[in-house]
N, C-alpha and C positions, 0 to 999 in steps of 0.2 A: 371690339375685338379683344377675347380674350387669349393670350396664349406668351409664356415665357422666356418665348425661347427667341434671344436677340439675334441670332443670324440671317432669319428667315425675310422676305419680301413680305409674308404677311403683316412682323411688326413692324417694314419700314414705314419712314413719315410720310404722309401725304394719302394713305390708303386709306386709313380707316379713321372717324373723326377723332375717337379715341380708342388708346390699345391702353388696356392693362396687362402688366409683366406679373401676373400670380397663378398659381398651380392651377392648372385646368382639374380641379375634382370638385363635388359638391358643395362643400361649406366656405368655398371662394366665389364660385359662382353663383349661389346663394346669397351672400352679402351682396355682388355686383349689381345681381336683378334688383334688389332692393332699393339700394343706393341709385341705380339711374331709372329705372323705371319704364325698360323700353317693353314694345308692344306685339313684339315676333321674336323669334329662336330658330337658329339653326342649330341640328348639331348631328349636320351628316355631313358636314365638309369636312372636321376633324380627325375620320377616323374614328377607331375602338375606343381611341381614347376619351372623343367628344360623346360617344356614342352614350356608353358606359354612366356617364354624368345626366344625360338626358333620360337614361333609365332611371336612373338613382332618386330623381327629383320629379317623376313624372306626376306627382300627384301635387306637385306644388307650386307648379307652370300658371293653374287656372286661378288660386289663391293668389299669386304675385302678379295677377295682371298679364301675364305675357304667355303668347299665343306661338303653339310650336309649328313652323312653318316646313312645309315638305310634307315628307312621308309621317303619319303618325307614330308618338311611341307604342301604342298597340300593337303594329304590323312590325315593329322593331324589334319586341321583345318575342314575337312569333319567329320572328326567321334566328333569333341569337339562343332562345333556349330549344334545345335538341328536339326535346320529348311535345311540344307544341307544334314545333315546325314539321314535325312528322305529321303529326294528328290532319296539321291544316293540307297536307300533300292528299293525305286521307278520301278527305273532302269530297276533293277534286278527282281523286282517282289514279293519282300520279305515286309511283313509287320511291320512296328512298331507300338505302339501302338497310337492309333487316337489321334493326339495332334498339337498344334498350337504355334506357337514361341510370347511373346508379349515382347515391349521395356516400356511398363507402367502399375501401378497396372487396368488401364481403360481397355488397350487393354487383360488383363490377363481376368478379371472379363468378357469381352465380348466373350473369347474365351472358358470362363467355362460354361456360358450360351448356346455355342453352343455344345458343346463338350458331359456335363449334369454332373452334379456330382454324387458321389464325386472325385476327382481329384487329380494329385499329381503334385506341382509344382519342377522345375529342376531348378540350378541354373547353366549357360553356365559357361565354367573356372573357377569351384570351386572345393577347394578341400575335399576330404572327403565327398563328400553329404552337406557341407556347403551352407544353407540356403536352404534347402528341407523337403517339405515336404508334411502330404495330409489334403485337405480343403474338410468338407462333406456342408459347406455353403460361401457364400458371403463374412462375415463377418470375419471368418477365413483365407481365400485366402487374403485377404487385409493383413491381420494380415502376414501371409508369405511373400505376396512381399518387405515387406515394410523391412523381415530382407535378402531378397534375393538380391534387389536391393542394396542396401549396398556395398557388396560386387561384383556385378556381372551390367554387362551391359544388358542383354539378360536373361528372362526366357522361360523355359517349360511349359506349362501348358497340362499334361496328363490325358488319362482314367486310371482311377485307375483300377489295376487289382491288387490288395488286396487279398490273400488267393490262388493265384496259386503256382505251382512252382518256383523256380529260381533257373534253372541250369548255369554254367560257361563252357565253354572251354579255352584250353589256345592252338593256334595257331601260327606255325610257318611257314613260305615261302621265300626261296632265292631268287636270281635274276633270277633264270632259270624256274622259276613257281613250282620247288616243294613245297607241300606243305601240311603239318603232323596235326595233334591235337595229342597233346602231352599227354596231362590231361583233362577226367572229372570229373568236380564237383557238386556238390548238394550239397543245402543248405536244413538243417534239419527244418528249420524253415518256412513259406511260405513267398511270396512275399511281401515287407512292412518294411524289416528289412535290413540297409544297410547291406551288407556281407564283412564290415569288423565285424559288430557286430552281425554277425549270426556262428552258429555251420554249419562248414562246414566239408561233407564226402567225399572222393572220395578214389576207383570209387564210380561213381553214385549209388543207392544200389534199386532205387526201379523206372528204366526206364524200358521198352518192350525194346528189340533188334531193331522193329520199328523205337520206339521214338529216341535212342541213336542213328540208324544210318540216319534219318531224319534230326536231330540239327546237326549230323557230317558234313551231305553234305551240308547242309548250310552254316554253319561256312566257311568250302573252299570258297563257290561261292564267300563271302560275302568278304572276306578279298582278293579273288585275284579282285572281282572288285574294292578295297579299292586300291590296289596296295600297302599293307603294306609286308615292307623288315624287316625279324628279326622277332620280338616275338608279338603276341598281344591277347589281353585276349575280347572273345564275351561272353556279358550273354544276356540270355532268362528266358522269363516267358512263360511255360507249364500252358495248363489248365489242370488240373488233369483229367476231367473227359472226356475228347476228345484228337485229334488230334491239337486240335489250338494250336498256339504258336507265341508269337512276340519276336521281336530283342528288348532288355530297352538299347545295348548299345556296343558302340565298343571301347575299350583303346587301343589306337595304342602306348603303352609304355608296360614296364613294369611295373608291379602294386604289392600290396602285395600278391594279388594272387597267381601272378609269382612265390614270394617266396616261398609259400606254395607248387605250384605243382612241382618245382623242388626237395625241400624236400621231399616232397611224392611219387616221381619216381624216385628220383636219375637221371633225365635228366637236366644237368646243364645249364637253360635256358640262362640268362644272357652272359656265355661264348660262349653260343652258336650263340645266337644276334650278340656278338660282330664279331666274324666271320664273319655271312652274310651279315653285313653292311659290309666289305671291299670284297664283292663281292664274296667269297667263297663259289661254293654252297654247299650243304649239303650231297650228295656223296663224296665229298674231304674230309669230317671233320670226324676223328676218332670218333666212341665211345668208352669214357674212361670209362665204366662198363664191357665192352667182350672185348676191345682190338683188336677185331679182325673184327670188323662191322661197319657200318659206320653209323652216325649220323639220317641216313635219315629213321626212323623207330617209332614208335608209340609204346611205352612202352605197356607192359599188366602185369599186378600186381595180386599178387598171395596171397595178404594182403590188409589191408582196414588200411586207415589215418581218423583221427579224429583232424579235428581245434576247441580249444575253447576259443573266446575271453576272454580277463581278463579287467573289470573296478574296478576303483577304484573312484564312485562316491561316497562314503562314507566319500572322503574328503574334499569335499563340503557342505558346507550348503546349505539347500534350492533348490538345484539340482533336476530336476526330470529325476527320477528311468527309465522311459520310453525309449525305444527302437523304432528306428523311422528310417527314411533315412538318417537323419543327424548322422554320426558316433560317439559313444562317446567311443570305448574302448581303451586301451591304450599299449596292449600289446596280444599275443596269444601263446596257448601252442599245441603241434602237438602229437596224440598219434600213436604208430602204434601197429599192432594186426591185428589175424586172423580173428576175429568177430568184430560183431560192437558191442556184450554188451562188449564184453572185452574192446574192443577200447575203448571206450566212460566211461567206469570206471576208464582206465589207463588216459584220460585229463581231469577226473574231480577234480583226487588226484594231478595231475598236476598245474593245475590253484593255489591252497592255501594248505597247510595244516592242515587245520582244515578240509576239507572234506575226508571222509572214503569212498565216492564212490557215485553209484545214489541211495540217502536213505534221508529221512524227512530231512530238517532243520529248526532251530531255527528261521531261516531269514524270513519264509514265515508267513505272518500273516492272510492274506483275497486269499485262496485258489483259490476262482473264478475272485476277482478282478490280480489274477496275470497270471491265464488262458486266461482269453478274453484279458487283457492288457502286450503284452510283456513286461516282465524287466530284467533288470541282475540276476532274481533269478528263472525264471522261470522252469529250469530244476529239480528244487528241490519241487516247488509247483507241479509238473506234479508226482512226487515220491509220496508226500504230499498225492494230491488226489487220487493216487492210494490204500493209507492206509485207505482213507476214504469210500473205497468202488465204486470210482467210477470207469464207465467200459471205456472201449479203445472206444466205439464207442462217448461216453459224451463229451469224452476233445478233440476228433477230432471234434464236431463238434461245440466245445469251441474256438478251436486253430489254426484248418486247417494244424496240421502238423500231415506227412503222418502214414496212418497206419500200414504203416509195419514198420515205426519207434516205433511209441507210443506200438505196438506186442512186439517189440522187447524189449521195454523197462518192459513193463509189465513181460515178462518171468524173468528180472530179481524180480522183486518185489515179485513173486511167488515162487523163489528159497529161497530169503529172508526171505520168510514166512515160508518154511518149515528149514530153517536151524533153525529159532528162535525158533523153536518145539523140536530141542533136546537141550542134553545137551554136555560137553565137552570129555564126558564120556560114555554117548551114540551114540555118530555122526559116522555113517561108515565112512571110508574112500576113497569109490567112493563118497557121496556128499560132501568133500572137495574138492576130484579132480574136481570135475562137477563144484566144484563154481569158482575153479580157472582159469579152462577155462571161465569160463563167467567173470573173471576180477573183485571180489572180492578180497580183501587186507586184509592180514592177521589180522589188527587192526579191521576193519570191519565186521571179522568173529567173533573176539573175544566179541565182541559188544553184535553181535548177539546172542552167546553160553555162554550169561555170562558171559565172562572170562576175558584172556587177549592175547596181539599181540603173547607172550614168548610162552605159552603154546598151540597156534592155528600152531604156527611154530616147537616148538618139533612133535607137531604130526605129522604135514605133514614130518620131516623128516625123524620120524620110518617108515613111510608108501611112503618114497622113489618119494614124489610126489614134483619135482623141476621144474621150467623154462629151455626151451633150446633157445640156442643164434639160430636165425636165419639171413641170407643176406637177404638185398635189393638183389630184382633180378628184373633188367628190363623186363627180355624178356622171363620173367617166365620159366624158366629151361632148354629155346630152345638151349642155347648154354650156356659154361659155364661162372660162372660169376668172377669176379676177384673185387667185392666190399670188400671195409671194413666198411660198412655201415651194420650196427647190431642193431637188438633189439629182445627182449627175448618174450618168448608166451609158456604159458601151452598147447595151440594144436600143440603138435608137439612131434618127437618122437627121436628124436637127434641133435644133434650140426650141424653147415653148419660148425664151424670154430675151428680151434684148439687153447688152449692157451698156447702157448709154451715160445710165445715173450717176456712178462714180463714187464719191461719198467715201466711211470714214467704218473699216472694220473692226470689227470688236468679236475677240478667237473667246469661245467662254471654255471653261475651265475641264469639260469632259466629264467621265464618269466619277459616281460619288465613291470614295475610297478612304480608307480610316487617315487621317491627316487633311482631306480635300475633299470637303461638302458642299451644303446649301450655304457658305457665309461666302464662296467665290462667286456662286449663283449670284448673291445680291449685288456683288461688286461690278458683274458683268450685266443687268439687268439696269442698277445706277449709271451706268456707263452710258446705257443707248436711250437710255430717256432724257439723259442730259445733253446728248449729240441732238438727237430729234427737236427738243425745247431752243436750240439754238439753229434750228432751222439745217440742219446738217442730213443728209441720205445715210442711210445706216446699213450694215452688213452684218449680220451676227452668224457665226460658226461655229455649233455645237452639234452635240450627238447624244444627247442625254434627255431620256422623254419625261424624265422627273421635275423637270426645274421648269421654271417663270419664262428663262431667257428662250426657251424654243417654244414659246406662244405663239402664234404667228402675227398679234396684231403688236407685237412688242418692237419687232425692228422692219424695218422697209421692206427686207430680202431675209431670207432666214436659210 
């Protein structure tokens, strides 16, 4: 294992036989391969950054002995340089969108003039969306290359397609050509907004069966003509109001994404990679959610996930608030639920505590300028305008994000408004049921009724209206499940699980945020392997789809 960075679960002891603590770039890992002499290479679980390295040495893998496992770097260097990955869409017949590769701001500027603005520039081996962005003139495109080129050899210069969709799948394929989509995703936001800093759902909540099985068989064509071994994540941009769709891009790693849709399925992609890189195909590999079926299968969920990024530009001066391709969030929280207003109220309480759910905030100042202009608050100026009277049709045509989202969202704001009409005193008791199905919080009721959290929760307990724990179930109730992968939802009408076990909780740490990262990860991950080693039933309570501690094989109950 190579990698520096002491906070992480992957340097702790016991993982790996040996970890060296030296810069993940070439002429470190170059000595390494040397010095031990081993006989395979990954370098798609690290990210751009592992990625990058495995580009850089690709011709020196077969001279040192050591054989590079997974996806090759031929198909790596197809999907990371722009001007190839287009060619190989080519091929196939598949579109990306109309765009030109330049190595100068001269060649960029002449390939915007052909192309027509406005545009989005790409920067080749970067990471995060670093140094992207979109130019509606001349004068601005210069202004980008000038921070693209910096860091990058090679740009993008694209048609901007600004306000469509942007779905994800996450794809997997062994050596024998089988070949699954594991997870879709959609992004609540439209096109324009890197999707680490976008509200992402999945499943997808507002494709046709068409559209969904359209982008499905694409995805296939795409990645077996890629010849990608193990895990890799395609996004597209949908036009909303047609059939058209192009490819923005193929990660032949894994990405945060990844994290995301293995948390949101319970299909443990990462272990599963690891596998088909040593040739294993996917009929051979248990599935550890049934025990009794095998890997090779396509989750179908019976629940909706909800990502929401969390920034902390507030601790920055002078920083702008804006939402762009360049990524700036710093951490994400995963809700899950049967609805998506439930969902999407259980990660908005999630992200900080000071928010009560989707309702006005303080934070918003200029309603319209935060409609037309993405920012990290914009979920709240969408509540905002809702009080203001404005309709679902306004702010989509403000925002371009979908209407059956902004419906969705409105039904709450309409339940809000009649709960605000009684009092604590008057309120039935089916409209607290009805609110808790839609994923109001007790503090937020109390808000509303005047009151407080104490007295919105005595009531609901006279009137017998609790949460029930339900499973993750991959395979939506085809066969039975044997997860310990839990979270609680007012739609529902009993337990999936019994609590007999008892055992020893361990709260982990929550969303990653500038002062509170991956080194709490490790503390709460040492924690429950040190319970379980002593024979001890474990509980572990997090919300964070990035970390170690919400594995599901890591504590008894999760």
């Amino acid at each position: 294992m190579v990698n520096p960075n002491i906070a992480t679960i992957a340097t702790s002891k016991g993982l790996a036989d040996k970890v060296y603590f030296l810069p993940v770039n070439p002429d470190f890992v170059r000595k390494i391969i040397e010095f031990e002499r081993p006989d395979g290479i990954y370098v798609t679980f690290g990210g751009q950054t592992a990625l990058n390295v495995g580009v850089k040495l690709k011709d020196e893998f077969a001279g040192l002995g050591c054989k590079v496992l997974g996806t090759p770097i031929e198909t790596i260097i197809t999907t990371e340089d722009r001007a190839l990955f287009a060619q190989a869409m080519e091929e196939i017949g598949e579109k990306c969108a109309e765009s030109a590769t330049a190595t100068s701001p001269d060649e960029a500027t002449q390939a915007a003039a052909t192309i027509g603005y406005p545009v989005i520039v790409r920067a080749a081996y970067a990471l995060g969306g670093l140094g992207s962005g979109f130019a509606q003139d001349e004068a601005q495109l210069r202004a980008l290359c000038e921070k693209a080129f910096a860091t990058s050899p090679q740009v993008l210069v694209e048609k901007s397609m600004k306000g469509w969709k942007e779905i994800e799948y996450e794809v997997v394929r062994d050596c024998r050509d089988n070949c699954i989509t594991v997870c879709n995703m959609e992004n609540f936001d439209p096109l324009g907004i890197h999707t680490g800093d976008s509200i992402v759902v999945a499943p997808s909540q507002t494709l046709s069966d068409v559209d969904y099985n359209m982008l499905r068989t694409t995805a296939i064509n795409v990645i077996r003509h890629l010849g990608v071994v193990g895990e890799c994540n395609i996004q597209y941009a949908l036009n909303p109001t047609s059939q058209e769709y192009c490819i923005i891009e193929v990660n032949a790693r894994l990405s945060r994404s990844s994290a995301l849709a293995s948390k949101a399925t319970g299909y443990p992609l990462a272990f599963i990679a690891a596998k088909l890189g040593l040739g294993i195909p996917l009929d051979e590999i248990k599935n550890s959610v049934t025990k009794v079926t095998t890997a090779c299968f396509e989750p179908s969920l019976d629940y909706c996930v909800v990502k929401i990024p969390r920034w902390d530009l507030k601790k920055f001066s002078r920083v702008s608030k804006t939402l762009s391709s360049s990524m700036k969030s710093v951490g994400e929280v995963m809700a899950i639920g049967r609805t998506f207003e439930e969902t999407i109220q259980k990660a908005i309480r999630a992200i900080d505590d000071r928010f009560t759910g989707f309702s006005e905030s303080e934070m918003v100042d200029d309603i319209d300028h935060e409609l037309l202009n993405p920012t990290d608050v914009r979920l709240f100026a969408i509540a905002a305008a809702f009080k203001k009277g404005y309709s679902v049709e306004k702010i989509w045509q403000m925002t371009n994000i979908d209407k059956w989202f902004l419906t969705r969202l409105y039904k709450i704001h309409t339940l809000e408004k009649a709960i605000s009409a009684c009092n604590i005193t008057s309120i039935n008791p089916s409209l607290i049921r009805r609110a808790k199905q839609m994923g109001f919080s007790d503090r937020h009721l109390g808000a509303c009724l005047g009151s407080n959290e104490l007295a919105v929760r005595r009531l609901r307990q006279e009137n017998y209206i609790a949460p029930f724990v339900k499973q993750i179930d991959t395979v939506a109730a085809e066969f039975p499940a044997f997860t310990n992968y839990l979270y609680t939802t007012y739609n529902a009408s009993e337990h999936d699980v019994r609590f007999d076990d008892r055992g020893v909780m361990v709260i982990g740490s929550g969303v990653y945020r500038i002062g509170s990262s991956v080194e709490f990860d490790w503390c709460a991950v040492r924690a429950i392997r040190t319970l379980r080693e002593q024979g001890k039933k474990t509980v572990m309570v997090n919300y964070n789809p990035e970390t170690v501690s919400t594995d599901y094989d890591e504590a008894d109950r999760l």
